[in-house]
C-alpha positions as a printed Julia matrix, in Angstrom:
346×3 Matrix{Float64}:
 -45.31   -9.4    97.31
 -43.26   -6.3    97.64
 -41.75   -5.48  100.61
 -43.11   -2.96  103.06
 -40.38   -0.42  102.81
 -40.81   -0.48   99.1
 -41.57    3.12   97.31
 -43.4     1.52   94.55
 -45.63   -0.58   97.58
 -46.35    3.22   99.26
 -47.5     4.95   96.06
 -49.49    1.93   95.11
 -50.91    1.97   98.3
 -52.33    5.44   98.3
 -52.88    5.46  102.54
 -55.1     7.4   103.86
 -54.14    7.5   107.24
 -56.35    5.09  108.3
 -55.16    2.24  105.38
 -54.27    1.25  102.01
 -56.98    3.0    99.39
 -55.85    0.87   96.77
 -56.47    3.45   93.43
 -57.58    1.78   90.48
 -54.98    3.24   88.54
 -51.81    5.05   89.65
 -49.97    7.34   87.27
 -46.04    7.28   88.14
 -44.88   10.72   86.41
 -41.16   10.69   87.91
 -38.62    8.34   89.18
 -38.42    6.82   92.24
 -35.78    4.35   94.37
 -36.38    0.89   93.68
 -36.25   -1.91   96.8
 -34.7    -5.5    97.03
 -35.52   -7.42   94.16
 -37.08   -4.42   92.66
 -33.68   -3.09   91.25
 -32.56   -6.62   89.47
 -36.19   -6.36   87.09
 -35.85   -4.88   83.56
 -39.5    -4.4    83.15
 -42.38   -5.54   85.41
 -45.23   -6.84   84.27
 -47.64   -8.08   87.72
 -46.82   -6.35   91.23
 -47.96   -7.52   94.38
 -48.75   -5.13   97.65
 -51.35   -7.02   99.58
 -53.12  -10.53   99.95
 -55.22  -10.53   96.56
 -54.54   -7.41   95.71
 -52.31   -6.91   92.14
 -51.02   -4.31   90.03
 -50.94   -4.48   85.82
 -47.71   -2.58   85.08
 -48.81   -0.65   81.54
 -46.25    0.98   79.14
 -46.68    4.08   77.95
 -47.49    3.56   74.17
 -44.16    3.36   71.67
 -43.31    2.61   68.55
 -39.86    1.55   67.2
 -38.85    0.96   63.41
 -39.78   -1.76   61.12
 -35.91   -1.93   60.1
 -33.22   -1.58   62.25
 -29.41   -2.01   62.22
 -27.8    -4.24   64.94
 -30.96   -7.13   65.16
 -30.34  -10.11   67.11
 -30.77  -13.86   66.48
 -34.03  -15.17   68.77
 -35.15  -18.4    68.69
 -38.45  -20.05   69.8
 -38.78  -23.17   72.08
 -36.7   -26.12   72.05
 -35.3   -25.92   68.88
 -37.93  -23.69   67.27
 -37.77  -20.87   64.29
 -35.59  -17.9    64.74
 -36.32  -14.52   63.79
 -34.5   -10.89   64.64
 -34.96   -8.64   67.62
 -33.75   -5.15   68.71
 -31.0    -5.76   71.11
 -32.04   -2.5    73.42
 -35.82   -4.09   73.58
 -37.02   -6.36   76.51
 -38.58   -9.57   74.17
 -36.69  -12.22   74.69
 -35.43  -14.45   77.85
 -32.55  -14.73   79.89
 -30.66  -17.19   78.19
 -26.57  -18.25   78.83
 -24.43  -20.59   77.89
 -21.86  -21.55   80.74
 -20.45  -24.61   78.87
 -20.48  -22.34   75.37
 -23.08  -24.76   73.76
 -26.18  -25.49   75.29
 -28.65  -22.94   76.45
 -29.79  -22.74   80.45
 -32.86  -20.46   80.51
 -33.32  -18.58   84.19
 -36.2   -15.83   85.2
 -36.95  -13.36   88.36
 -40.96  -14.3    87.4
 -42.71  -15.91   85.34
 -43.2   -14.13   81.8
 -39.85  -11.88   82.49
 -38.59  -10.75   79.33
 -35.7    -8.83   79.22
 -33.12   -6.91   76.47
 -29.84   -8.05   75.03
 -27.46   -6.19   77.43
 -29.29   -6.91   80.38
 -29.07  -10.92   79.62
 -25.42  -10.03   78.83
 -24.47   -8.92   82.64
 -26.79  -11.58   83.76
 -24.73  -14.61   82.09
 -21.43  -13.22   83.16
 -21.02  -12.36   78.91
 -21.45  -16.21   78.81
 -24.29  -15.34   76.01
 -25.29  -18.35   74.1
 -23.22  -18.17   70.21
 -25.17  -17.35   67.05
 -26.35  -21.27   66.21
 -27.67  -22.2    69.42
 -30.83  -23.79   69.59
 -31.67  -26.27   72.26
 -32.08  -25.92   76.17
 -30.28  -27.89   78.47
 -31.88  -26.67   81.44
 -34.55  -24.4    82.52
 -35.68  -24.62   86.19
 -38.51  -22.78   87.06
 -38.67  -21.23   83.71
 -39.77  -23.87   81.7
 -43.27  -22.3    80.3
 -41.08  -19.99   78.72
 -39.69  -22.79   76.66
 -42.29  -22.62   74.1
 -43.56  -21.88   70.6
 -46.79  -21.22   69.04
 -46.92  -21.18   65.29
 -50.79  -21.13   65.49
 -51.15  -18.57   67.98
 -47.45  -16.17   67.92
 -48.66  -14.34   71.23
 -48.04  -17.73   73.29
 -44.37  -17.97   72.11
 -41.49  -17.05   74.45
 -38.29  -16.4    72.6
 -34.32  -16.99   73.42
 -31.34  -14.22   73.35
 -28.25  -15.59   71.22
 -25.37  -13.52   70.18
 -25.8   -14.15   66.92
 -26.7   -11.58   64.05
 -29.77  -11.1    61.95
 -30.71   -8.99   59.08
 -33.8    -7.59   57.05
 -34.68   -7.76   53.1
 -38.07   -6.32   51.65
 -40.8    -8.61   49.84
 -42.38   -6.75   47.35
 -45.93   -8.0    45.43
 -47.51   -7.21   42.16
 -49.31   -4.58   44.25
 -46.96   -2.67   46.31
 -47.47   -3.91   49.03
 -44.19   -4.84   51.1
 -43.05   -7.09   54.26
 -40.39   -8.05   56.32
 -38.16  -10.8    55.81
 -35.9   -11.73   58.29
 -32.54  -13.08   57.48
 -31.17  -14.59   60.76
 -27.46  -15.4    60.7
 -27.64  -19.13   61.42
 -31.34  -20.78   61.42
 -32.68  -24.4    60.7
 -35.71  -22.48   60.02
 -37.31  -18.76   60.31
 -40.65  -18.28   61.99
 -42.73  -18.28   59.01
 -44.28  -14.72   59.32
 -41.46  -13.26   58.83
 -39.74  -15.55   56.17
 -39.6   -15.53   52.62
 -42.77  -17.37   51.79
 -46.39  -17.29   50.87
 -47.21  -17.45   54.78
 -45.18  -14.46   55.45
 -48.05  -12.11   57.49
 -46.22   -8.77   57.31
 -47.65   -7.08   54.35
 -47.93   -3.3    54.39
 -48.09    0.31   52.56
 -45.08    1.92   51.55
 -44.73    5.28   50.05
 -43.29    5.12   47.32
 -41.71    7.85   45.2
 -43.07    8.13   42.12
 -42.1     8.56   38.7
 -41.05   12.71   37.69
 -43.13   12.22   34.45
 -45.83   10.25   34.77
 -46.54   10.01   38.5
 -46.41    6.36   38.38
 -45.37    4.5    41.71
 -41.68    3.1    41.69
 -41.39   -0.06   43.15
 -40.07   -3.58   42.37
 -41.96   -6.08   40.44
 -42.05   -8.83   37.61
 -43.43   -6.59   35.54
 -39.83   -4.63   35.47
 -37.58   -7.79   35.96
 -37.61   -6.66   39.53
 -36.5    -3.61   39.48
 -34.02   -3.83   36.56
 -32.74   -6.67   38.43
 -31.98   -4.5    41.33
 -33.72   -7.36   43.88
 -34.55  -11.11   42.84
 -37.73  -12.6    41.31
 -39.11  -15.21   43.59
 -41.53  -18.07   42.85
 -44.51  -16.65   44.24
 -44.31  -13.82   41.98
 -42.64  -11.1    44.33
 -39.44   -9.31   44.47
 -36.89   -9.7    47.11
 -34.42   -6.89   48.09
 -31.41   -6.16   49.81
 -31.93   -3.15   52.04
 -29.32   -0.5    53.95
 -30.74    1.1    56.52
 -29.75    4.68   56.92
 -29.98    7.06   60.1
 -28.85   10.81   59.7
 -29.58   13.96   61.62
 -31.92   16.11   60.49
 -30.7    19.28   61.14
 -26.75   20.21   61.8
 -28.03   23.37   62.92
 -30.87   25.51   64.52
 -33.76   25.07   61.56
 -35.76   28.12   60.08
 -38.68   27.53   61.44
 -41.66   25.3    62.99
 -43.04   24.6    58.77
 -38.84   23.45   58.5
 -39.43   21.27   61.43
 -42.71   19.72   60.45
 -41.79   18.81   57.3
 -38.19   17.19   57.74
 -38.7    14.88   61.07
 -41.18   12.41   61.46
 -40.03   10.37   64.38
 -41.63   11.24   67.76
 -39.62   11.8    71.04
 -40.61   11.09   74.85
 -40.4    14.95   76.79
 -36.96   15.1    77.73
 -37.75   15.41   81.13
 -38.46   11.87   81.59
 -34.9    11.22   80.85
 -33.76   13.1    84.22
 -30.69   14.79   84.14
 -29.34   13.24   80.61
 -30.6    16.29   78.23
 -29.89   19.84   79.14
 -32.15   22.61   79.98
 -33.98   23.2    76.85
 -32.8    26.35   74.56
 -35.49   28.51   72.95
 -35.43   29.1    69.02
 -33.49   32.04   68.52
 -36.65   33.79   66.54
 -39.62   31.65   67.75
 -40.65   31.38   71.01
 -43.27   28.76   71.25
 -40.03   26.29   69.67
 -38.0    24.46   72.32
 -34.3    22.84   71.71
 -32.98   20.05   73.65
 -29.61   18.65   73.78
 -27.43   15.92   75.55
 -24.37   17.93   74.84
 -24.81   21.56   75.16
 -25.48   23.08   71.45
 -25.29   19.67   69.7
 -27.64   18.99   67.06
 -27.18   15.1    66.94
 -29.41   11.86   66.24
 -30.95   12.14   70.29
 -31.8    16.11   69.92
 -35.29   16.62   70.63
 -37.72   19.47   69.03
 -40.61   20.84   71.38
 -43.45   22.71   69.15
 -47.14   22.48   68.1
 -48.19   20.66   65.02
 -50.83   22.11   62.45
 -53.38   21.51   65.2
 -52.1    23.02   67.76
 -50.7    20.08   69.91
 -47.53   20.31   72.05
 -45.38   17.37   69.84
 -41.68   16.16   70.72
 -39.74   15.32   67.72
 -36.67   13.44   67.36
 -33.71   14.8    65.2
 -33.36   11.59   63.16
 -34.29   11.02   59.6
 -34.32    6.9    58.49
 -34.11    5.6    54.93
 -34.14    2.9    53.42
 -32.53    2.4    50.3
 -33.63   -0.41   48.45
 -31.33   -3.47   45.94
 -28.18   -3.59   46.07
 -25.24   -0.75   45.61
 -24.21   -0.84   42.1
 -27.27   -1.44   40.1
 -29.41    1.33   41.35
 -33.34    1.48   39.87
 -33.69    2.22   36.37
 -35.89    5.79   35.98
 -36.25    7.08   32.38
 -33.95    8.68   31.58
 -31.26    8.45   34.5
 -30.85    5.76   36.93
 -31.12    6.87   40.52
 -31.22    4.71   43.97
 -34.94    3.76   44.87
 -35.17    4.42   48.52
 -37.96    4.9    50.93
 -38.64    6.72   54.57
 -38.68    3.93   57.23
């Protein structure tokens, strides 16, 4: 339970001067000192503040990109399947290797998950090397020793310091998934690995062809792409991939249409990041646009764009335009009559 002199325990709380009210739900809107054991958790999940009384900690909704540079090796279980995972993300456990070999998992609570760098000052930088895959001890952690093929919710993964990539899996269709590629794996998990059981199929836009309008995409049908990715046995193309992330603007853009149309990739309000962005700057001709910058008149990857969308809603945009540019770098994809590099928005 948290202690009594905790912040979080008083807002939770609620007193009325005569007692706890207990609130249903409690919307935190700013920052406030953590207590104790409060400090050492990445992300809580369960709170306590009173005999029987509990608090579901719920994450304001996110979304992050289907490809990514800088992916981690995970594994799942006692030697289980590996797969990638953003380093900056809390999904995996703590997991260290004093003796540079064998994993010893550790936890604050059961369920704690927790990112890359965080599991890095926890184990000293004694982080487990890229082929680990057993445990030699886990303590009171050991339900998060396990994998779930049948059911992937159930599985608790492990942090190693190994590296992991992505390639594309295209069908006769269009659709595409992910395949991971992790640097040193017995096996992937399968839904995510280049086979018929791979569960990650989606739309991609695809450009399309300047004269007919056709889509222009990978398949058997063109040898996969002029042999730009490689013909696989179950009929679908796979692809190398380089993932690209440039600024959208360099400078202050035209206008709220200029805006609209370049970025894509929505932003928290700055003000949630305290004291890291500056006081926002208004567009030099439109009003109802707000700038804001970590470094005073900066337009870089973290700049964020304040201004309505076609329907009138206050959006946050991020300054960051991802591609994707698909095969490999020196045969790009043949378009009658030129070749040019087939790439796609991530």
């Amino acid at each position: 339970a948290l202690p009594t002199n905790s912040n979080l325990r008083s807002l939770l709380c609620a007193d009325s001067g005569s007692g706890c009210t207990y609130p249903s739900v409690v919307n935190i809107d700013s920052d406030i000192a953590c207590t104790g054991l409060e400090c050492d958790i990445e992300v809580p999940t369960v709170v306590q503040i009173a005999p029987k009384v509990f608090y579901e900690y719920v994450r304001r909704p996110c979304v992050h990109f289907a490809f990514f540079n800088g992916a981690k090796r995970v594994w799942g279980g006692n030697s289980g399947p590996s797969m990638c995972a953003h380093p900056s993300l809390p999904v995996a456990t703590q997991t260290c290797c004093p003796d540079g070999s064998k994993a010893e998992i550790s936890c604050m609570f059961h369920g704690e998950y927790i990112s890359f760098d965080v599991n890095k000052e926890r184990c000293s930088n004694l982080v487990c090397p890229e082929a680990t895959n057993s445990i030699s001890d886990c303590g009171a952690c050991c339900a998060q020793v396990r994998f779930s093929e049948a059911v992937p919710k159930r599985s608790h993964f492990q942090w190693t310091d190994g590296s992991c990539s992505f390639k594309l899996k295209v069908r006769l269709d269009g659709m595409a998934a992910i395949v991971h590629e992790p640097s040193s794996s017995v096996s992937t998990v399968v839904y995510v690995s280049n086979t018929v059981r791979n569960m990650n199929f989606f739309n991609l836009h695809w450009p399309r062809d300047p004269f007919v309008g056709d889509e222009l995409f990978p398949t058997i049908d063109n040898n996969c792409a002029n042999e730009t990715c490689i013909e696989q046995d179950d009929w679908t193309c796979l692809c190398d991939i380089t993932i690209t992330d440039e600024v959208g603007f360099s400078a202050e853009p035209a206008d709220a249409d200029t805006i609209l149309s370049t970025l894509t990739v929505g932003a928290f309000e700055p003000e949630l990041f305290g004291s890291d962005y500056a006081t926002g700057v208004t567009h030099s001709s439109d009003s109802s646009i707000t700038i804001y910058h970590k470094v005073v008149g900066v337009y870089a990857l973290d700049t964020i764009f304040k201004l309505s969308d076609e329907f009138g809603e206050t959006i946050y945009l991020k300054n960051i335009v991802s591609n994707i540019d698909i095969g490999n770098t020196t045969k790009d994809y043949f378009v009658p009559p030129i070749r040019a590099p087939l790439n796609v928005r991530n």
